[in-house]
C-alpha positions as CSV (number, residue, x, y, z in Angstrom):
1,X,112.8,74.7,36.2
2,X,111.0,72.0,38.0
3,X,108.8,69.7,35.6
4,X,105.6,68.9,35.6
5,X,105.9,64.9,36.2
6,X,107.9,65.7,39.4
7,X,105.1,68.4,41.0
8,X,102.7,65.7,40.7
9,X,104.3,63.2,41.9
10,X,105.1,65.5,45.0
11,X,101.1,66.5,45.4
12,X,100.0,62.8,45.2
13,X,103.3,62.1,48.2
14,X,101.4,64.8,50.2
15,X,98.1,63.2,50.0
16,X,99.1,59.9,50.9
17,X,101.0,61.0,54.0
18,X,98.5,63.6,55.2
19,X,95.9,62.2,57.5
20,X,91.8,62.6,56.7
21,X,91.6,65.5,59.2
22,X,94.7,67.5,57.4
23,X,93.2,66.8,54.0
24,X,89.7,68.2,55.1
25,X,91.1,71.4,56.6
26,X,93.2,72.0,53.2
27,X,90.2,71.5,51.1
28,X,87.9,74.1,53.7
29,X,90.8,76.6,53.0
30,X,90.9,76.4,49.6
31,X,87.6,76.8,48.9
32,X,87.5,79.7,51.4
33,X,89.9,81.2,49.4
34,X,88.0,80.2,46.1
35,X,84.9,81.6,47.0
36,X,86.7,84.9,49.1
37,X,87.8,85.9,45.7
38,X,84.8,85.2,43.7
39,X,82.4,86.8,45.9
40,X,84.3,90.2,45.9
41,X,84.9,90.0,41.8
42,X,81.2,89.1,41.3
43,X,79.6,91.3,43.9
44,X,78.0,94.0,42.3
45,X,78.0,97.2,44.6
46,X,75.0,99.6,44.1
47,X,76.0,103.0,43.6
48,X,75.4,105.4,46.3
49,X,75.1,109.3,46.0
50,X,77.2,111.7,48.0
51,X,73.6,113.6,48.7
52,X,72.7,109.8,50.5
53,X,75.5,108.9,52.6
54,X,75.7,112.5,53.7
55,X,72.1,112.1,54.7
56,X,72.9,109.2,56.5
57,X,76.0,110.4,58.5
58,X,75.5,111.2,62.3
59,X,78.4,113.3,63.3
60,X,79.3,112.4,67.2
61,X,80.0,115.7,69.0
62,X,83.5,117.4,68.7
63,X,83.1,117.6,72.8
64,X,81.0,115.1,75.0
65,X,78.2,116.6,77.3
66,X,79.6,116.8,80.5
67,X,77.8,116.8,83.5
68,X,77.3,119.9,85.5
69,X,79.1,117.9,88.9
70,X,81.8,117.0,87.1
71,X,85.2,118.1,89.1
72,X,87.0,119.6,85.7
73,X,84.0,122.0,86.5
74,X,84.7,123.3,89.7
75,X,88.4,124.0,89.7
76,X,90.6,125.5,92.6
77,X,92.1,128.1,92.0
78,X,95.9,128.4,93.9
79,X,98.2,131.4,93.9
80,X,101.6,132.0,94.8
81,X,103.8,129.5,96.9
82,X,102.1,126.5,98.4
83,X,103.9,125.4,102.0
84,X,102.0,125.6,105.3
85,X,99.5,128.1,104.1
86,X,98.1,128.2,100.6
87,X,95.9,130.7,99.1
88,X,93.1,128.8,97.4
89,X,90.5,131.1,95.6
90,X,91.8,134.0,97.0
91,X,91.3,132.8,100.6
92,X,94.4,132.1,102.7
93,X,94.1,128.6,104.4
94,X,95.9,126.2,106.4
95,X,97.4,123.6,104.4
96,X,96.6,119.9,105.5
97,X,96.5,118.9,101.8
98,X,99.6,118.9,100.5
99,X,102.4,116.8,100.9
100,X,105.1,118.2,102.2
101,X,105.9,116.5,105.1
102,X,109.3,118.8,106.2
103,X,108.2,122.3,105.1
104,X,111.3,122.0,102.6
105,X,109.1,123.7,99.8
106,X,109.7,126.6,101.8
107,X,113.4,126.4,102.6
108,X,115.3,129.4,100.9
109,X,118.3,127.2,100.7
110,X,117.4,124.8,98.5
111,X,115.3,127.7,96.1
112,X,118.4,129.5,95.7
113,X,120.5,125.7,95.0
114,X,117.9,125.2,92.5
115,X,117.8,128.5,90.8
116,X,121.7,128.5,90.8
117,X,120.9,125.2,88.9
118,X,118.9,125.8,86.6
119,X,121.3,129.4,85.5
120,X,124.0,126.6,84.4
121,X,121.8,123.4,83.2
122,X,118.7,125.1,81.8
123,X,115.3,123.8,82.4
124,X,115.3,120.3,81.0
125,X,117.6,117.3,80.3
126,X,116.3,116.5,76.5
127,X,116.7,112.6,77.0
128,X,116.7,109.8,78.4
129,X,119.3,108.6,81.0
130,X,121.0,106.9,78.1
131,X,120.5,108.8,75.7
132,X,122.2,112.3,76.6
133,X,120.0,113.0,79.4
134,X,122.5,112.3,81.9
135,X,124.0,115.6,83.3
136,X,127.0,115.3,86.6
137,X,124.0,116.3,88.8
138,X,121.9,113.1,88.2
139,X,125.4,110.9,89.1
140,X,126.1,113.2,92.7
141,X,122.6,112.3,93.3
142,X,122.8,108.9,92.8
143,X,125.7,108.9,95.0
144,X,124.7,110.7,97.7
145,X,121.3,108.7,97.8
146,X,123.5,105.2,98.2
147,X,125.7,107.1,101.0
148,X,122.7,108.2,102.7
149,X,121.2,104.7,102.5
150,X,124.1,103.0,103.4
151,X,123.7,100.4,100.6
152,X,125.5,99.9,97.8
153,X,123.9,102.0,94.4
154,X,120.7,104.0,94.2
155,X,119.0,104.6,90.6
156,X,117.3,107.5,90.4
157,X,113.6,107.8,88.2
158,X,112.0,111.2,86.9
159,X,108.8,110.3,88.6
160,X,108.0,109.1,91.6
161,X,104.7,107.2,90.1
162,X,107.2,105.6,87.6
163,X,109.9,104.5,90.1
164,X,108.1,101.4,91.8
165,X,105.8,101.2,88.7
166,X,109.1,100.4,86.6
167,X,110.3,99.0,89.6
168,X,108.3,95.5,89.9
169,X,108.3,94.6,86.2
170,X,112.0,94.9,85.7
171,X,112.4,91.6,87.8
172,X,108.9,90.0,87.5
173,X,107.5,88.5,84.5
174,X,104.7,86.8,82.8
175,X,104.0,83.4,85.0
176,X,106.0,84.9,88.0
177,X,104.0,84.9,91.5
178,X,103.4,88.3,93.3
179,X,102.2,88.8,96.9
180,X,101.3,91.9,97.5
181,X,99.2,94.0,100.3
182,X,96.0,95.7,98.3
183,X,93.3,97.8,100.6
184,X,92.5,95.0,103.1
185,X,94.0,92.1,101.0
186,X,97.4,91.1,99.8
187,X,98.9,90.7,96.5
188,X,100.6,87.6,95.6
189,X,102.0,86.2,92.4
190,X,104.1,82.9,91.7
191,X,106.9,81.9,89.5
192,X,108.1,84.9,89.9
193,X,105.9,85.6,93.5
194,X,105.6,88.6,94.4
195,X,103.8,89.4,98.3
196,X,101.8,92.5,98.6
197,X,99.0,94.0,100.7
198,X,95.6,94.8,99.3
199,X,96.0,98.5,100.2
200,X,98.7,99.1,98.3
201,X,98.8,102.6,96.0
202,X,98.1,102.7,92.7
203,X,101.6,103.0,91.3
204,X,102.4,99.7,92.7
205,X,99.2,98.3,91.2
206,X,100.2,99.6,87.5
207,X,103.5,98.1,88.5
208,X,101.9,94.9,89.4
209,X,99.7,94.7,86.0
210,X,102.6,95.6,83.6
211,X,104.5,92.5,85.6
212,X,101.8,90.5,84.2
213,X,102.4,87.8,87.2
214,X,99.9,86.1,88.9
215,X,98.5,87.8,91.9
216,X,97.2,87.1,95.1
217,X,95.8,89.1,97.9
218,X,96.1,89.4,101.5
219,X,94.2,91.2,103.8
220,X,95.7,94.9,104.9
221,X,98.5,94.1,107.6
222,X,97.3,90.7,108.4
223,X,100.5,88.6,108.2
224,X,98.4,85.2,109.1
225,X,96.6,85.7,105.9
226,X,99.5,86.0,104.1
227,X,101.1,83.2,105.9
228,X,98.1,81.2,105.0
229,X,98.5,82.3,101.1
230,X,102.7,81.1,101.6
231,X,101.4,78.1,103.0
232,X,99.3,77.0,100.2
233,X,101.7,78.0,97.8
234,X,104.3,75.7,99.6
235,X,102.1,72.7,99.4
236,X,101.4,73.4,95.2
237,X,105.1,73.7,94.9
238,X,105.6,70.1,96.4
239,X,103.4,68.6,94.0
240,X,105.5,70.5,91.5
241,X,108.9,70.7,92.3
242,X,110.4,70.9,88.7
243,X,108.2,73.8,88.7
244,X,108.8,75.4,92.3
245,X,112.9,75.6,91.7
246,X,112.2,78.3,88.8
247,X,109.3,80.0,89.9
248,X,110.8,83.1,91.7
249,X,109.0,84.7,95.2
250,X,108.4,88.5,95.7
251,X,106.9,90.4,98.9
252,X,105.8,94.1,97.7
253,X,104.5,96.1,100.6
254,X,104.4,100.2,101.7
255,X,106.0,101.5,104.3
256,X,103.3,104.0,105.2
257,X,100.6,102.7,103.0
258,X,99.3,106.2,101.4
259,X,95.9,104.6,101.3
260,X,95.3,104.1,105.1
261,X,98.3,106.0,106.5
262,X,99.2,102.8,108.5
263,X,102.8,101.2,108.8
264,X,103.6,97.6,107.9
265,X,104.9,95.1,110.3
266,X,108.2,95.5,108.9
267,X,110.0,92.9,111.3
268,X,107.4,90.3,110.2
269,X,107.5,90.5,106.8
270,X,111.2,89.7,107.6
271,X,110.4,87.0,108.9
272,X,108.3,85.2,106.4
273,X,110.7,86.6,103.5
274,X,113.4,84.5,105.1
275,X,110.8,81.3,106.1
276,X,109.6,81.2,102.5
277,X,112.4,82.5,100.4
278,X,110.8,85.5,99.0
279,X,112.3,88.5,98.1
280,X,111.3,92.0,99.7
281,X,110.4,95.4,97.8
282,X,109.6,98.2,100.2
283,X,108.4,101.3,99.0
284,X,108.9,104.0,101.3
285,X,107.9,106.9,99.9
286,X,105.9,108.5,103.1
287,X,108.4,107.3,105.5
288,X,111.8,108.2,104.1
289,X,112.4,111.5,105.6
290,X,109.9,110.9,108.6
291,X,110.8,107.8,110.5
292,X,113.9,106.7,111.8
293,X,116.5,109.0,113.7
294,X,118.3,109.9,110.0
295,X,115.0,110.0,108.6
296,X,116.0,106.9,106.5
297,X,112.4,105.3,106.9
298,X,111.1,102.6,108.1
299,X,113.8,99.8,108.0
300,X,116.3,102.5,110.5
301,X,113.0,102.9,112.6
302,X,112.5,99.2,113.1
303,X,115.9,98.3,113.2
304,X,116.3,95.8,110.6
305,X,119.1,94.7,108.9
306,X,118.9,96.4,105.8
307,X,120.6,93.1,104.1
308,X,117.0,91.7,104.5
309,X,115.3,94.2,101.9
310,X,116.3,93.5,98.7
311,X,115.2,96.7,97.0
312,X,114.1,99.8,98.7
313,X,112.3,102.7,96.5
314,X,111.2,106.5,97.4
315,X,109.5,109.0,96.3
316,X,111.2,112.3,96.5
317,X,108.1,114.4,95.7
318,X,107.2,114.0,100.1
319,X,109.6,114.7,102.4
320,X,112.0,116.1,100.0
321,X,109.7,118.4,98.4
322,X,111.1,118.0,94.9
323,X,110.0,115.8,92.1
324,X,111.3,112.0,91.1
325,X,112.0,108.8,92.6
326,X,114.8,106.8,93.8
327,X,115.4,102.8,93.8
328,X,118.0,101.5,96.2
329,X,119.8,98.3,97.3
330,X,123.3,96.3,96.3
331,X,124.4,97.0,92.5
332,X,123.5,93.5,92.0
333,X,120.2,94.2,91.8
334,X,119.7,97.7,91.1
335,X,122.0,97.9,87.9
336,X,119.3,95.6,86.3
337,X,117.3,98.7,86.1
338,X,119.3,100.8,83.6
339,X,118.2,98.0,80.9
340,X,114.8,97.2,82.1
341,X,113.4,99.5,84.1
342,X,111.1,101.3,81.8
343,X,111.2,104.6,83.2
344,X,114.4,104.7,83.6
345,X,115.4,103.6,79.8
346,X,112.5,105.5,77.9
347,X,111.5,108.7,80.1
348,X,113.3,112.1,79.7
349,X,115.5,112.4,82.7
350,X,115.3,114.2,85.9
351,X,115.7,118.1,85.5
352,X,119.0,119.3,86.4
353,X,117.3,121.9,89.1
354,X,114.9,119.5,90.7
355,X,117.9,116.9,91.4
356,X,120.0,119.9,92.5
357,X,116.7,120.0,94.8
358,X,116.8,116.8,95.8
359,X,120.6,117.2,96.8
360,X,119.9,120.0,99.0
361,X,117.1,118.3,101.0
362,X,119.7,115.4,101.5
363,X,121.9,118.3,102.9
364,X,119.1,119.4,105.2
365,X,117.9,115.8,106.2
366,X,122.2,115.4,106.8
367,X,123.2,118.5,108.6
368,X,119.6,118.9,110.7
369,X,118.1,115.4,111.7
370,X,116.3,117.0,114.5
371,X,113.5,117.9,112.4
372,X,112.0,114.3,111.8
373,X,111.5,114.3,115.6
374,X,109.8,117.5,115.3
375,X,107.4,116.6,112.1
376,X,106.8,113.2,114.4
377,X,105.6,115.8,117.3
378,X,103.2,117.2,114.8
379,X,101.6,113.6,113.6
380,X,101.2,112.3,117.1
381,X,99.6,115.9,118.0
382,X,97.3,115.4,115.1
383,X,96.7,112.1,115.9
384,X,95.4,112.8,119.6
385,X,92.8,115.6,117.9
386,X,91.3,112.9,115.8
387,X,88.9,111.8,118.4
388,X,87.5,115.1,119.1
389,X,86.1,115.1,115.6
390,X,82.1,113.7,116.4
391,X,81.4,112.8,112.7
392,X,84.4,111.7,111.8
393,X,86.4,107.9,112.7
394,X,89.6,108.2,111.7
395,X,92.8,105.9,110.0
396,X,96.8,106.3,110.8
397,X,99.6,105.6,112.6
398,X,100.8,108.1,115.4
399,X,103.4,108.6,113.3
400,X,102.3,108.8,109.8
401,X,102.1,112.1,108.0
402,X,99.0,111.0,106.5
403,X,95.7,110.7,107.5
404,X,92.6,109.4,106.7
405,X,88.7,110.9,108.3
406,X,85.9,108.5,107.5
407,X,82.0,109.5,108.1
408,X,81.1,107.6,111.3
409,X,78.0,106.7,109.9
410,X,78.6,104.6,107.0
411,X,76.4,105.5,103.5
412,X,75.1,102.8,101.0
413,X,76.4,104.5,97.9
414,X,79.9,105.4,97.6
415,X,79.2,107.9,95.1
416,X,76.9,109.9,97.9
417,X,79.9,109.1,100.2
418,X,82.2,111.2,98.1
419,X,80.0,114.0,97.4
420,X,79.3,114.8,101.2
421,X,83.2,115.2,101.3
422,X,84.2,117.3,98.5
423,X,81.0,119.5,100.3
424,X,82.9,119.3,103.1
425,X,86.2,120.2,101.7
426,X,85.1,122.8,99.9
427,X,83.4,124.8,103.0
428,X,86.7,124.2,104.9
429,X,88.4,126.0,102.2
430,X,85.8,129.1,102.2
431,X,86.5,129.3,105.9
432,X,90.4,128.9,106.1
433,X,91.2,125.3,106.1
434,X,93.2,123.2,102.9
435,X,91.8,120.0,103.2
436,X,91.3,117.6,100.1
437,X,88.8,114.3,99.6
438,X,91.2,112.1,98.9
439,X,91.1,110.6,94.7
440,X,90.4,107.2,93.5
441,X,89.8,105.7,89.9
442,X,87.5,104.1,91.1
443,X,86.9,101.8,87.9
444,X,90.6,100.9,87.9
445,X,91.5,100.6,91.7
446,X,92.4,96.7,92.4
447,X,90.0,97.3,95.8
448,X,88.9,101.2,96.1
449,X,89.1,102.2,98.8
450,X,86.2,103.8,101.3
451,X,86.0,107.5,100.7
452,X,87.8,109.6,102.9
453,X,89.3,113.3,103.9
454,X,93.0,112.8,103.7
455,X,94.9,115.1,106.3
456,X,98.9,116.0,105.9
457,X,101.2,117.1,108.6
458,X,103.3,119.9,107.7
459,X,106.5,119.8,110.3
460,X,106.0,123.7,110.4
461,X,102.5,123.8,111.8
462,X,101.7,125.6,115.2
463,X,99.7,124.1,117.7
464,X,97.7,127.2,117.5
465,X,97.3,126.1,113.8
466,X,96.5,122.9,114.4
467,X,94.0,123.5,116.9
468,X,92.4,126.3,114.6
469,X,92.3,123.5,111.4
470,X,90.2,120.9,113.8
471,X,88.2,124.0,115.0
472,X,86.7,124.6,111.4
473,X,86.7,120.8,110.2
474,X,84.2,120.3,113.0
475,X,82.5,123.2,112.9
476,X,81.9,122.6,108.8
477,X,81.3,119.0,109.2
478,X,78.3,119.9,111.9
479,X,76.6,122.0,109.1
480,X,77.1,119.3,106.4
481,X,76.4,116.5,107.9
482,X,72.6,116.4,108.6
């Protein structure tokens, strides 16, 4: 037991070594402590009566008052299968909503694949990828993904929303710099940068968050802003080189951005990923499955060496018209994602019957290539009908599957903006039409975009259909619009 002599002697060490400040802050803290415990032993509580503090107590409303234009409030109704017609509230319509690109939703083929699946399998996978939820079907896919690629390993995610959004912060981290494209400005963010356009969609921007990397923007498909932003980042890194040499470069873009239904420069961002030393994430969710001759997206359809992406991801909830996502690139890379990527390691895995799905379509996009030319037919058709529309201007690439009607005449309030549109959409729908305003959160959205119809191409649309869908769009749109 330590005597009393020596725990002086210690205490009166202290004080001589500690400085004035220390010995201030030690002496505020103990009497803080002094008086905390007082004060609660010598405060004297009056006694309160149940009667009183009942009397006092506002209960807040088991449900909120909800406003009578609220959309929860005014729900579609759909019934039976949804492909290029849908019956919404009993009324059968042409579907321009949805997003299925191919028709696939309708293929017989891949039902009976999936229904053959889910006889053997069962519904779900009950786990996680690594824990039991892998089943032989996720591997084929995986495998057959990477073939149809050509790149080395594919991962595949039980979400498509989750496959980029697990995506970025797997490889970028806190202090990292991110460039990326967000509605007409770009993401960047150093130290670990990452490029990205202002337009991106809002998976990519929950992706971009959870990185928690610095960000930059640049303005939608404008590749001299962005070289501007690389530029300046170039000059900080010289007055920093100890810094620069760890701080690791990203370039996040869309393929299709889903927000404007516009394709990147592809070829350029090449270019100033091999200038600056970034690295490149493409998400091409729209395009894979409609550009390229093999449908495999966007790099195929420019031509570029697919050496020069470093990570490719995909929805398969478009063009494949099943559920999940897919990562893809050399195993160097995308094996890090079985550790970090967070939807990947922590969601329940893909259902057995919607990767059988998935399989299937890949059989389809193998066996058949000819029908990405003729869903390409159907945008550009589309695309030369936009113009007819008077009180409409209108956003997207010959080529895209999506587009995007703006009112010509611009309103002040966006709120206004959006309500003239759902009016719109829902007097299409009473008259044979499937067209949807397109959703924002608009509190949330890194730059919200303007509101807007967003139109689909469905490969299996007439002209006759299409000429019938543009006849009651402007024929609704003269009796809304006053």
């Amino acid at each position: 037991m330590v005597n009393t002599p020596y725990i002086i002697n210690e205490i009166y060490d202290i004080l001589q070594k500690s400085s004035p400040f220390e010995l201030t802050l030690e002496a505020l803290l103990a009497l803080g402590v002094i008086w905390i415990v007082f004060y609660k032993r010598t405060t004297k509580k009056m006694p309160v009566s149940e009667e009183e503090i009942l009397a006092r107590w506002t209960p807040e409303p088991l449900v909120a008052e909800v406003p009578q234009d609220h959309p929860a409030l005014k729900t579609k109704i759909v019934e039976g299968p949804v492909g290029k017609m849908v019956n919404v509230n009993g009324k059968e319509c042409i579907n321009m909503a949805t997003h299925n690109y191919l028709g696939l939703a309708e293929d017989e083929d891949i039902k009976q694949a999936a229904i053959k699946s889910l006889r053997k399998y069962g519904v779900g996978s009950c786990g996680p990828r690594g824990f039991y939820g892998t089943v032989d079907v996720h591997l084929e896919l995986e495998e057959r993904l990477a073939k149809f690629m050509n790149v080395e390993e594919a991962v595949v995610y039980s979400y498509a929303f989750s496959t980029i959004a697990s995506a970025i912060p797997a490889y970028s981290k806190r202090g990292d710099l991110i460039f990326v494209y967000v509605l007409n400005r770009t993401i960047t963010a150093l130290l670990l940068l990452l490029t990205g356009d202002e337009c991106v969609n809002f998976a990519i921007q929950k992706g971009l968050d959870a990185s928690r990397s610095k960000i930059f923007y640049y303005k939608h498909n404008d590749m001299d802003d962005l070289e501007r932003l690389l530029q300046k980042q170039q000059i900080e890194d010289k007055r920093n080189p100890a810094k620069a040499k760890k701080t690791r470069r990203f370039l996040v873009a869309e393929a299709i951005y889903m927000n404007t239904g516009e394709v990147c420069p592809l070829p350029r961002l090449v270019e100033l990923r091999s200038r600056y030393k970034l690295r490149l994430f493409l998400d091409e969710s729209i395009s894979f499955g409609v550009l390229g001759d093999s449908g495999r997206g966007l790099i195929e359809h420019c031509n570029v060496d697919k050496t020069e992406v470093d990570l490719v991801s995909a929805g398969l909830e478009w063009s494949a018209a099943t559920i999940g996502g897919f990562c893809a690139g050399s195993s160097f890379i995308v094996e890090h994602q079985r550790l970090s990527g967070l939807g990947y390691c922590f969601s329940a895995s893909l259902p057995p019957l919607l990767a059988q799905a998935a399989i299937s379509a890949l059989d389809r996009f193998e066996s058949n290539p000819r029908i990405f030319k003729e869903l390409r037919e159907r945008c550009r058709m589309v695309s030369e009908k936009l113009s007819q529309l008077k009180h409409f201007q209108s956003r997207g690439d010959p080529l895209s599957p999506v587009k995007h009607l703006y009112l010509k005449h611009k309103h002040e309030s966006w709120a206004h903006e959006k309500m003239l549109l759902d009016e719109i959409s829902t007097e299409c729908i009473d008259n044979g039409l499937a067209v949807i305003a397109a959703e924002y959160l608009e509190t949330m959205e890194k730059h919200c975009p303007r509101p807007s119809i967003r139109l689909t191409v469905n490969r299996l649309l007439t002209e006759k259909e299409i000429d019938d869908a543009f006849r009651i769009l402007e024929n609704v749109s003269e009796k809304t619009i006053v």
